[in-house]
KOLBA-180776 format. One record per residue (C-alpha): x, y, z. Coordinates in pm, 1 decimal. Example, Ala and Ser with C-alpha at 12.3 -4.5 7.8 and 13.67 -1.06 7.14 Angstrom:
2
<u: 1230.0, v: -450.0, w: 780.0>
<u: 1367.0, v: -106.0, w: 714.0>
This chain:
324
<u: -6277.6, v: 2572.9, w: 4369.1>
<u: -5933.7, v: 2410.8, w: 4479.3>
<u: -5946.7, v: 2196.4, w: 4733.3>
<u: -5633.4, v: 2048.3, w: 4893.4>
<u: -5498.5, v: 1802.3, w: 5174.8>
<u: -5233.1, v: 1683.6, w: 5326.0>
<u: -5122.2, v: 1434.1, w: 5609.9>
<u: -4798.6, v: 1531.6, w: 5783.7>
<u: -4612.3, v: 1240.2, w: 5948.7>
<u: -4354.7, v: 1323.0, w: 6148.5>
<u: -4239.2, v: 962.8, w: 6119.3>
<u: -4303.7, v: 891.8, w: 5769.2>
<u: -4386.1, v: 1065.8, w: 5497.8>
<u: -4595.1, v: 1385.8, w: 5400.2>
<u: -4885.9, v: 1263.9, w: 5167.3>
<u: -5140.4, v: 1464.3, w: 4943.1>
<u: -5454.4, v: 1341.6, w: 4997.7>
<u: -5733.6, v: 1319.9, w: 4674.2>
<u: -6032.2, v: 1388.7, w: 4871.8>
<u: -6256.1, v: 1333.2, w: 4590.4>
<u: -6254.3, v: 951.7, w: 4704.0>
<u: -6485.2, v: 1030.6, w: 4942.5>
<u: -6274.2, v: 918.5, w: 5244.1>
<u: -6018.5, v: 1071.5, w: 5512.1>
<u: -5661.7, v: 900.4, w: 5653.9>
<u: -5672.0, v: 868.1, w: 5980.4>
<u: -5474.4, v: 1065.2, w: 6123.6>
<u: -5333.2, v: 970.0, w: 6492.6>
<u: -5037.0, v: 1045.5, w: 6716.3>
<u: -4728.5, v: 1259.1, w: 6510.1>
<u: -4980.2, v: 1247.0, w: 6195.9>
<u: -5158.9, v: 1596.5, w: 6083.0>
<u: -5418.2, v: 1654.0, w: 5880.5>
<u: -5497.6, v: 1967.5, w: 5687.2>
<u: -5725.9, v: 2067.7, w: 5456.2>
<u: -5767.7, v: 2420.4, w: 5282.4>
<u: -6061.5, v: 2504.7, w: 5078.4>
<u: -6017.8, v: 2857.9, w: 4834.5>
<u: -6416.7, v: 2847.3, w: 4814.1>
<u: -6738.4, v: 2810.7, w: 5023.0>
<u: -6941.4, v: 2615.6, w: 4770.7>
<u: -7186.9, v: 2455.6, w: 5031.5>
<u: -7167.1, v: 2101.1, w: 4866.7>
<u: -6792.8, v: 2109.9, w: 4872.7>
<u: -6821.9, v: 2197.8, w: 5254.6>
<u: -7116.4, v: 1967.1, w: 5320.1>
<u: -6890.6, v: 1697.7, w: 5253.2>
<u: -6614.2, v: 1765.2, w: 5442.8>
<u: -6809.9, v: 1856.2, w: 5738.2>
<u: -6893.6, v: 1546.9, w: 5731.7>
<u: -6586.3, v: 1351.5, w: 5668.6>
<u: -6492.4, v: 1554.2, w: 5923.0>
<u: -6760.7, v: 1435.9, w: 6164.5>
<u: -6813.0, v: 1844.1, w: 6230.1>
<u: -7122.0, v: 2009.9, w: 6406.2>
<u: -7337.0, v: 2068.3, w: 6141.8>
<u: -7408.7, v: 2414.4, w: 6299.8>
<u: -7096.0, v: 2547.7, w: 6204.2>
<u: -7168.0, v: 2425.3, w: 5793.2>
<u: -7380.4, v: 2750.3, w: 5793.5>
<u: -7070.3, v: 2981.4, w: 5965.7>
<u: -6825.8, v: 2843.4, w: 5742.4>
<u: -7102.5, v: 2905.4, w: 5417.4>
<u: -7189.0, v: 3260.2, w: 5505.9>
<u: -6868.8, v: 3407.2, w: 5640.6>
<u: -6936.8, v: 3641.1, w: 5943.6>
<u: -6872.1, v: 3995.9, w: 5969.5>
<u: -6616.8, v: 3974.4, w: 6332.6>
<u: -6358.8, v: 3784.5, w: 6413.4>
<u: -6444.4, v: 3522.0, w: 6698.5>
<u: -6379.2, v: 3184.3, w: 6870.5>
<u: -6642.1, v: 2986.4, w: 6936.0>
<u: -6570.0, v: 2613.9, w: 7081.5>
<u: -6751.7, v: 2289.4, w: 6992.4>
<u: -6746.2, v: 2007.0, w: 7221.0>
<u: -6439.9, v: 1811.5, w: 7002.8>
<u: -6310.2, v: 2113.0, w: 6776.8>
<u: -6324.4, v: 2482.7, w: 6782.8>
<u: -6354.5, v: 2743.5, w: 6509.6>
<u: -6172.2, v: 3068.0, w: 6506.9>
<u: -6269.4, v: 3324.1, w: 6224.3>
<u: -5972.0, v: 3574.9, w: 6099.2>
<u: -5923.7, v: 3881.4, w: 5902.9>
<u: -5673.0, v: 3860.5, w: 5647.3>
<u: -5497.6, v: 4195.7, w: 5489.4>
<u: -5201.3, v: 4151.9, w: 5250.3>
<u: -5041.9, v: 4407.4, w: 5030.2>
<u: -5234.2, v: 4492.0, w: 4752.9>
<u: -5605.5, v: 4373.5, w: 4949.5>
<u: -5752.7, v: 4685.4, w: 4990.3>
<u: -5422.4, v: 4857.2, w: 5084.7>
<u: -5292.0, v: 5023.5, w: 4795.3>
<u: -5328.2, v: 4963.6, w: 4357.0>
<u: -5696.2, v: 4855.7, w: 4192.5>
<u: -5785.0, v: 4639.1, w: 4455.8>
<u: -6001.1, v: 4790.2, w: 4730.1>
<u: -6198.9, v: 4480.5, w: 4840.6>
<u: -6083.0, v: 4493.8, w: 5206.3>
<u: -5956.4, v: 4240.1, w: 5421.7>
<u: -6083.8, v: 3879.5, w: 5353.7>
<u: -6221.6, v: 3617.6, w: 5618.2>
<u: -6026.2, v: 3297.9, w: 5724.8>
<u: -6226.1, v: 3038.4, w: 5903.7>
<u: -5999.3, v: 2749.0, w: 6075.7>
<u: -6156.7, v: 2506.4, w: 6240.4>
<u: -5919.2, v: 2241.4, w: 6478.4>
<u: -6002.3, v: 1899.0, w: 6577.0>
<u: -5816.1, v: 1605.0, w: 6720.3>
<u: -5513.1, v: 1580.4, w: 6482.4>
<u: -5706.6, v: 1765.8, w: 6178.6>
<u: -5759.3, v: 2156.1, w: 6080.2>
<u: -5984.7, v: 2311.1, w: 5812.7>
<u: -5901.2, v: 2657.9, w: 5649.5>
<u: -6183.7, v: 2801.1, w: 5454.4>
<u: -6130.5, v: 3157.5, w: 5227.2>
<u: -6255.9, v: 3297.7, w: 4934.3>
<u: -5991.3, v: 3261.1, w: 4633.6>
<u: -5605.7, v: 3266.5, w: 4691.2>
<u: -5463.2, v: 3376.3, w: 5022.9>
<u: -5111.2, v: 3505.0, w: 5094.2>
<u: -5107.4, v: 3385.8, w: 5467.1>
<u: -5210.2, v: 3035.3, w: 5296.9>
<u: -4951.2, v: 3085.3, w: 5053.7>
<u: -4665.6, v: 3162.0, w: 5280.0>
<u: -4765.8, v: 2817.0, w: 5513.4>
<u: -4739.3, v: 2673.1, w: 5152.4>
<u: -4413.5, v: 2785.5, w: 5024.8>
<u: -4243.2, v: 2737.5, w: 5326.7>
<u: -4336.6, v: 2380.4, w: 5321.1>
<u: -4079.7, v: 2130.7, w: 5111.5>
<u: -3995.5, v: 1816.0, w: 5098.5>
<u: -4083.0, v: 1602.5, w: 5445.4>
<u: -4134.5, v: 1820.5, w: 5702.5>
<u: -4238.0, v: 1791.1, w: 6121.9>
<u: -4528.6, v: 1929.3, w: 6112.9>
<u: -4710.4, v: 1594.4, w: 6185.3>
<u: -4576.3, v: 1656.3, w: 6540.9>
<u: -4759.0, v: 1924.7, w: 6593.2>
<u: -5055.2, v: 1928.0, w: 6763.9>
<u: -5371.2, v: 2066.0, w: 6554.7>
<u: -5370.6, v: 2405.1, w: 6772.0>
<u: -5016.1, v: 2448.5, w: 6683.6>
<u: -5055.2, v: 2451.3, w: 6342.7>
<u: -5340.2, v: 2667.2, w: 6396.2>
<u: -5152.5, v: 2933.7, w: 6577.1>
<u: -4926.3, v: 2857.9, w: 6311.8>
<u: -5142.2, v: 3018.4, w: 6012.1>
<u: -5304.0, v: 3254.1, w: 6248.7>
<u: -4963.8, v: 3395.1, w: 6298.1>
<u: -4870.9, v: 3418.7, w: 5907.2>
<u: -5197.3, v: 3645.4, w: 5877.5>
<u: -5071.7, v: 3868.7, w: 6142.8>
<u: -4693.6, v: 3845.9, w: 5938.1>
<u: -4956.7, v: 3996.1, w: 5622.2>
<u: -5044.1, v: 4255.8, w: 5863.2>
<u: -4691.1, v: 4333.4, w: 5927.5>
<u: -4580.5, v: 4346.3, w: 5516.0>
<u: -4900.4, v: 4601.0, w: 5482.5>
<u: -4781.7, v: 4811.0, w: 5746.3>
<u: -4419.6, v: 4857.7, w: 5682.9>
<u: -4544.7, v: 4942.5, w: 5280.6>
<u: -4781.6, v: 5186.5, w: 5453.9>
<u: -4430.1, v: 5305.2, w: 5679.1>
<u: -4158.1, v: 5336.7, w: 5316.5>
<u: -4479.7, v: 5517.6, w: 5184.1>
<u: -4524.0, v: 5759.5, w: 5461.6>
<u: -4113.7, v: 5844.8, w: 5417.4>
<u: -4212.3, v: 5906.8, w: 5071.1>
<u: -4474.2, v: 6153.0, w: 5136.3>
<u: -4223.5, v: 6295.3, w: 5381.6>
<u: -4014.5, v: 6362.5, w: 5147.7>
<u: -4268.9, v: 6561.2, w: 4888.9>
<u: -4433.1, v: 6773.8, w: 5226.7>
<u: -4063.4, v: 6893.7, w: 5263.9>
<u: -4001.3, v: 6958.4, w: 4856.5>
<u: -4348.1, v: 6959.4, w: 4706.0>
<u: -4369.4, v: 7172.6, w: 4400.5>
<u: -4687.4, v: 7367.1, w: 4271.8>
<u: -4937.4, v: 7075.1, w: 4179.8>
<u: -4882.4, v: 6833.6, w: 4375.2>
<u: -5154.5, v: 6773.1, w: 4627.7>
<u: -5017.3, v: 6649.9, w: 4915.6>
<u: -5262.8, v: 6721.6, w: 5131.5>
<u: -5468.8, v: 6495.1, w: 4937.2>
<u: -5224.6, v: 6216.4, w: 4944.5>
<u: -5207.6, v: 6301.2, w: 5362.9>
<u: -5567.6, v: 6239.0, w: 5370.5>
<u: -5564.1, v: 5924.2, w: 5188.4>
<u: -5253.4, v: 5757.0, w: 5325.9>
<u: -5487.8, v: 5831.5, w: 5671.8>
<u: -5798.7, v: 5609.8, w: 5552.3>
<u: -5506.9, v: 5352.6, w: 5469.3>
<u: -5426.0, v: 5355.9, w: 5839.5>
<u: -5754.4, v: 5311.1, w: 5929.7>
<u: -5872.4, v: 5013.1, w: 5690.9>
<u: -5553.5, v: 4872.3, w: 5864.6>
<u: -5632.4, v: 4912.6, w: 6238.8>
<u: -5999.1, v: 4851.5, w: 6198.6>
<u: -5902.4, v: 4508.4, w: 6042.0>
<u: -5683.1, v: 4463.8, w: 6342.2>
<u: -5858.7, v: 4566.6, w: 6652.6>
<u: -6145.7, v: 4326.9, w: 6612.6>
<u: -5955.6, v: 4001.0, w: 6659.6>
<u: -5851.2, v: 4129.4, w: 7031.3>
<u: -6161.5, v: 4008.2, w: 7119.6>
<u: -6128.4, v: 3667.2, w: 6981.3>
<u: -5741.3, v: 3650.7, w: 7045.5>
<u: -5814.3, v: 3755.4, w: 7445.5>
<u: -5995.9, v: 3467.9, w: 7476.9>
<u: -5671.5, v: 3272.0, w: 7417.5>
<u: -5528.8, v: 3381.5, w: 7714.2>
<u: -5792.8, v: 3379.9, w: 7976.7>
<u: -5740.4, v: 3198.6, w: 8284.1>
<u: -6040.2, v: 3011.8, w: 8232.4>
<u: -5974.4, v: 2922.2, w: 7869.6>
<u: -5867.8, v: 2585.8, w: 7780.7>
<u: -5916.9, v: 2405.2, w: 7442.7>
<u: -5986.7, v: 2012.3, w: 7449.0>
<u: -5672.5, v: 1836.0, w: 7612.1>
<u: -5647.3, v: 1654.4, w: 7233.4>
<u: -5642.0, v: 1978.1, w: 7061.8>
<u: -5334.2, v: 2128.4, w: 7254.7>
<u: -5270.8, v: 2435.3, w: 7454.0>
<u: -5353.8, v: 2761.6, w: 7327.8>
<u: -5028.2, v: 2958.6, w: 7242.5>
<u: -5074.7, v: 3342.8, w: 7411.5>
<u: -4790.7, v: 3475.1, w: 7231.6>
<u: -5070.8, v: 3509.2, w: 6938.0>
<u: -5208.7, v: 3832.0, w: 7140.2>
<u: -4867.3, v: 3977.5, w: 7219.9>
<u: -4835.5, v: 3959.0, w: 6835.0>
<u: -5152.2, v: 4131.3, w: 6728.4>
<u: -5116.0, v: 4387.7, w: 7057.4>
<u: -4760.9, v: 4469.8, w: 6868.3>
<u: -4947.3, v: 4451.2, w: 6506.6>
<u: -5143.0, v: 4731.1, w: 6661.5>
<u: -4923.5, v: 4928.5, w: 6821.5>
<u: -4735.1, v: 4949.0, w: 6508.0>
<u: -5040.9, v: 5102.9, w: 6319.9>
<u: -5029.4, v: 5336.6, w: 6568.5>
<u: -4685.0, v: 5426.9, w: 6544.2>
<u: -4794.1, v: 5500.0, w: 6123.9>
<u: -5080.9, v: 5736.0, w: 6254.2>
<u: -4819.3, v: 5951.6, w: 6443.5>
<u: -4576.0, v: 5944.1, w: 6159.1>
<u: -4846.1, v: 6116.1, w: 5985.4>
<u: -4935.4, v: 6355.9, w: 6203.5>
<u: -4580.8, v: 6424.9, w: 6153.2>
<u: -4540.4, v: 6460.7, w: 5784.3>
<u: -4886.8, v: 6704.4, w: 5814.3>
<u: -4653.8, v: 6916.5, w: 6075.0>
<u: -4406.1, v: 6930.3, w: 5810.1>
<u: -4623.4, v: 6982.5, w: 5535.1>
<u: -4819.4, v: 7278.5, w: 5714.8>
<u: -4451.7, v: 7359.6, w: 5868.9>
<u: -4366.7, v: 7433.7, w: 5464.5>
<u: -4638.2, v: 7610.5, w: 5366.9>
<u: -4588.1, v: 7852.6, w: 5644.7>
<u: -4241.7, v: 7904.9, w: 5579.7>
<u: -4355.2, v: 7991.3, w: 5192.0>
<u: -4610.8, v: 8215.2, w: 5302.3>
<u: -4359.6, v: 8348.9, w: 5486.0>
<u: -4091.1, v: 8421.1, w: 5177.9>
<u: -4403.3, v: 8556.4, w: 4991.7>
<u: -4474.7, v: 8804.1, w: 5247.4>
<u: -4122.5, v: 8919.0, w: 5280.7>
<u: -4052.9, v: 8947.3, w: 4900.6>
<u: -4394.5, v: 9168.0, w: 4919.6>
<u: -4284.7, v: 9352.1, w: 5240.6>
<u: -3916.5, v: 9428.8, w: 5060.5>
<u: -4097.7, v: 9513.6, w: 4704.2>
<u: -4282.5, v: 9774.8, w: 4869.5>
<u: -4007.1, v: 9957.8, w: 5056.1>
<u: -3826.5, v: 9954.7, w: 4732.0>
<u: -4023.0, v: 10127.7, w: 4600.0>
<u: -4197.6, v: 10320.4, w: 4863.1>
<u: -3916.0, v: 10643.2, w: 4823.5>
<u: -3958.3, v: 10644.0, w: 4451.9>
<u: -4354.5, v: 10694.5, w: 4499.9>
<u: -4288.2, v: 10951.2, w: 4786.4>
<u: -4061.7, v: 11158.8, w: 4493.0>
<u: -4245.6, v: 11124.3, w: 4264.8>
<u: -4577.4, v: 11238.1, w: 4491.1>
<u: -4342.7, v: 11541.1, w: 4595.7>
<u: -4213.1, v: 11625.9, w: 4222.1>
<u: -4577.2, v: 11631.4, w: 4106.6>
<u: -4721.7, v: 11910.2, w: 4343.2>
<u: -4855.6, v: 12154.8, w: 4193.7>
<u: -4608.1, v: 12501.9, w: 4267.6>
<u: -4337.5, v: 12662.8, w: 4109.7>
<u: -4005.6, v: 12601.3, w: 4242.1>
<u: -3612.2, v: 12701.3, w: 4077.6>
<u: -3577.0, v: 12292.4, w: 4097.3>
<u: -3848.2, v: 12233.4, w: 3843.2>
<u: -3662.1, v: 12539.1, w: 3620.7>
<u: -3366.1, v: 12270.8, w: 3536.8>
<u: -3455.0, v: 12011.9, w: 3327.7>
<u: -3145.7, v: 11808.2, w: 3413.4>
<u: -3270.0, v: 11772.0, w: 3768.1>
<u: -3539.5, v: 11518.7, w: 3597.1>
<u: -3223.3, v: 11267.7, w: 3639.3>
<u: -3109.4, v: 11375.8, w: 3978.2>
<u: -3485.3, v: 11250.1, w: 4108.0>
<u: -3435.0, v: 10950.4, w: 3903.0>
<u: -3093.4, v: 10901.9, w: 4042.0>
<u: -3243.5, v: 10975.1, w: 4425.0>
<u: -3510.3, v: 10660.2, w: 4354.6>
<u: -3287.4, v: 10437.5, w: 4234.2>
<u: -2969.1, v: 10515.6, w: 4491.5>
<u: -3287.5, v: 10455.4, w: 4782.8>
<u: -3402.0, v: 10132.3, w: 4637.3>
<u: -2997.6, v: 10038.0, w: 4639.6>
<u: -2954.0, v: 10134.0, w: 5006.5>
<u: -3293.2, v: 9947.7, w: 5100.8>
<u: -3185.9, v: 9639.1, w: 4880.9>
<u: -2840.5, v: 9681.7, w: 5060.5>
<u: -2959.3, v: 9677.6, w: 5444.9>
<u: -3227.5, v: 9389.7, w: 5326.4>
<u: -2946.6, v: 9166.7, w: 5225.6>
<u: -2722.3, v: 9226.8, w: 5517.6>
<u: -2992.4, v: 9167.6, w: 5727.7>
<u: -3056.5, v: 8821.7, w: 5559.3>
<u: -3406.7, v: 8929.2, w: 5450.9>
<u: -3326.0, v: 8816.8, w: 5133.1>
C-alpha cells in the first residue's frame, strides 16, 4: 500500500505529511489537506478514519467498494464514489479489468481519495503539481471537483483513442483485402463503446445531485461546482457521437461488399455473353444433318473465326459501355 499526504498552504509552504506518526496538521483557513490511499487495507483505513474524525459507517463503503457511483452526505463531510476509465483499463491491449472505483470523501479543509493500485486521474492531479502551489486556497469541494474532473479528462483520452481507432477501421471497410475480418473488428470496437458509456451514464445520477436546487454541501465544505455535469453530459454525448461513427464505417463496410458483389456479378454476367455465341455455334455445328458447309473442312476455322470475332464485338460494346 502507498499512502500519501500533503498540506497545501497557500501562504506558506506545501508539506508532505508522514502519517505513520499517528497524527494530522491541522489544517485551517488557505491550508488543504489531502490524503490518497492506492489500497483499502481496512487497518490502513481504520486509522485514518479516525484521524480523520470520519463516520465510522462509511469505514465499511470505503473497505468494500460499491458497485454505482453515488453521493451520499454525512453531517460534516460527504463521500462521492467515481468510476475511473483510462486508456489501457479495460479499453484496449491485455488489460480488460474495467473501470476502477474512486471514493473521495471532503471535510472541512481535508479530502480522502481511496483506489485500488495506481490511478491516472490521481496521477495527472500529481504531475501537474510542482513546486508551491495555491491549492491551499481552495476549498475541500474544489479540489474535489478538481479530481472528479481529471477522471472525466480519462474519459475523454479513452474516447478520442476509441475515435483515431474508428478512422482506422474506416479506412480497412473502404480497402479491406481477403482476410481481414472487419466485421469482427466492427463488432468489437462496438462492445468498446459500450464498456465506455456504461461506465459513464451511472455517475448522472450522482453528478445530478450536484446541481439540484435543493442541494447544498456544508457551508465549510464549499459550493458544489455544476459545471461537473455539463462535463460528463458532454463525456456522453461524445460516446455517442463514436456509436454513430460506427454505424458509419458498417455503412461503408456493407457499402463495399455490395459494390464487390457487384463487380463479381458483372465479370460473371460479361463471361457468359462471351461466350454465349460460341456455345450457340457450336450447338448449331453439332446437329446431326448433312449440309455442303460441313463438306469443307476449312470452314472448321470460319466457325472458329465467327466465335471469336462475337466475343470481340461483345468485349467491344462491354467496354464502351464502362461495364468493364
Amino acid at each position: 500500500m502507498t499512502a500519501t499526504a500533503r498540506l497545501f498552504d497557500a501562504d506558506g509552504h506545501d508539506t508532505p505529511i508522514d502519517l505513520g506518526s499517528g497524527e494530522l496538521p491541522a489544517p485551517g483557513e488557505r491550508r488543504l489537506l489531502w490524503i490518497d490511499l492506492d489500497d483499502r487495507d481496512a487497518g490502513t483505513l481504520g486509522a485514518i478514519v479516525t484521524m480523520l474524525d470520519i463516520s465510522p459507517r462509511l469505514l465499511h463503503r470505503l473497505v468494500d467498494a460499491g458497485s454505482r457511483p453515488a453521493l451520499v452526505q454525512y453531517p460534516d463531510h460527504v463521500h462521492l464514489s467515481v468510476r475511473a476509465l483510462d486508456i489501457g483499463e479495460g479499453d484496449h491491449g491485455g488489460d480488460r479489468s474495467g473501470p476502477r472505483v474512486l471514493d473521495l470523501v471532503a471535510g472541512k479543509d481535508w479530502v480522502l481519495t481511496v483506489h485500488d493500485g495506481p490511478l491516472p486521474a490521481i496521477e495527472r492531479i500529481l504531475d501537474g503539481i510542482e513546486g508551491e502551489t495555491r491549492l491551499g486556497a481552495l476549498d475541500a469541494d474544489g479540489f474535489l471537483a478538481a479530481v472528479v474532473d481529471s477522471v472525466i479528462v480519462g474519459f475523454y483520452r479513452v474516447i478520442e483513442a476509441i475515435e483515431g481507432d474508428i478512422d482506422r477501421l474506416d479506412d480497412a471497410a473502404l480497402h479491406h483485402r481477403r482476410g481481414d475480418d472487419v466485421l469482427a473488428d466492427i463488432v468489437a470496437m462496438r462492445r468498446r463503446i459500450s464498456r465506455v458509456r456504461q461506465a459513464l451514464t451511472p455517475h448522472r445520477e450522482a453528478f445530478a445531485v450536484l446541481a439540484r436546487p435543493d442541494f447544498a454541501l456544508h457551508d465549510e465544505l464549499g459550493k458544489p461546482w455544476p459545471g461537473l455535469l455539463d462535463r460528463l453530459e458532454g463525456a456522453i454525448d461524445s460516446a455517442e457521437g463514436m456509436r454513430e461513427s460506427l454505424i458509419g464505417t458498417y455503412d461503408v463496410f456493407m457499402g463495399r461488399e455490395a459494390q464487390r458483389d457487384s463487380r463479381v456479378v458483372t465479370t460473371l454476367t460479361i463471361l457468359s455473353a462471351v461466350l454465349l455465341p460460341a456455345v450457340v455455334l457450336a450447338g448449331i455445328m453439332g446437329m446431326n444433318f448433312k449440309l455442303p458447309f460441313f463438306d469443307e473442312p476449312s470452314n472448321f476455322w470460319v466457325a472458329i473465326g465467327l466465335m471469336v470475332a462475337f466475343a470481340a464485338a461483345i468485349l467491344g460494346v462491354a467496354r464502351w459501355r464502362a461495364w468493364l
